[in-house]
N, C-alpha and C positions, 0 to 999 in steps of 0.2 A: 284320918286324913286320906283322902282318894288324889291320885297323881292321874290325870289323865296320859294315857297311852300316847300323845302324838308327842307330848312335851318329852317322854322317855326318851321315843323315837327320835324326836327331833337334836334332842343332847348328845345321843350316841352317836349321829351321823354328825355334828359338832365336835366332838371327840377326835372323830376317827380322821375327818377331812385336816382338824391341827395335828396329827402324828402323821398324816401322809405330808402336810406342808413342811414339817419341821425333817422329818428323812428326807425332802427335795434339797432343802437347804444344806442339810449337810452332804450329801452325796454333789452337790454343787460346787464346794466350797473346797471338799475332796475332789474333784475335777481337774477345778482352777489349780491348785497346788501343783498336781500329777502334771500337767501340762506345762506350769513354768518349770515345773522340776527336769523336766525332758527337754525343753529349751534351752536351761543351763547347761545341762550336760553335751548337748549338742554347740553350747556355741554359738545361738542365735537367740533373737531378741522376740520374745512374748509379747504380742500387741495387743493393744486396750485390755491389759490384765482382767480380762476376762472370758469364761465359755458361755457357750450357747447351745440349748436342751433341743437335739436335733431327733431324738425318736426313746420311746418308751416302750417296752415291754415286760409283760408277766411270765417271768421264768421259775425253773424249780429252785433249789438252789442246793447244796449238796446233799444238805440233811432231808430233803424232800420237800421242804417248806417253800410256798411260794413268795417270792420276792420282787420286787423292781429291778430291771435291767437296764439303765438309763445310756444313751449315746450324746455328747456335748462336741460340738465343735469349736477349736478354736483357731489364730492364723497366729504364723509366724515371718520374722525379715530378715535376711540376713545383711542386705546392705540399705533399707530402709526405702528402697522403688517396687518391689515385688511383696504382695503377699502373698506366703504359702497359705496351706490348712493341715489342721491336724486334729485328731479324735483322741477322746477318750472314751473308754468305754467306762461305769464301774457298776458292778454288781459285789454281793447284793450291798456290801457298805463298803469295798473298798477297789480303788481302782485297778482293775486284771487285764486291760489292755491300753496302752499309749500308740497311737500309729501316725506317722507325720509324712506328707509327701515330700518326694522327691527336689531336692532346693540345691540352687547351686550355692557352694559353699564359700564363705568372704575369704577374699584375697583370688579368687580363681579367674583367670581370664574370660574376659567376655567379646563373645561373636557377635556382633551387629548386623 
């Protein structure tokens, strides 16, 4: 039985496009977590429980292997009129940076 070469072709880049979709999802899904989880701890409220896939790149990664370096943004309220933003970074599968801006903190007086 003769297998033509495109259908080879074609199955591997099918392969490989479901194990890039399925590392998105999870590295996603690790995001969203890290994000409310930094929101808890802070005290403020995670809006639309979810992120958003703000930039991609191909990094090393310690053992020299190349990886995905995913950037996800998400916001956050602390009295539900303001939204903040906040990052996550996570390489290559788990999240190595939380960064959340500068939010005024509930119960603090506010200048009009």
């Amino acid at each position: 039985m003769v297998i033509d070469n495109s259908i080879v072709i074609g199955a591997l880049l099918l392969g490989l496009a479901a194990l890039v979709w399925r590392s998105s999802m999870a590295a996603l899904e690790r995001a969203r977590e890290a994000g409310k989880r930094a929101c808890r701890q802070a005290g403020v409220q995670f809006l639309d429980d979810t992120v958003v896939l703000r930039g991609i790149r191909l990094q090393r990664s310690p053992g020299g292997v190349p990886a995905f370096e995913r950037r996800y943004r998400f916001e956050f309220a602390t009295r539900g009129d303001r939204r903040y933003r906040g990052t996550v970074t996570v390489f290559p599968r788990r999240p190595t940076r939380v960064e959340m801006e500068a939010y005024e903190p509930l119960g603090a007086e506010r200048v009009d």
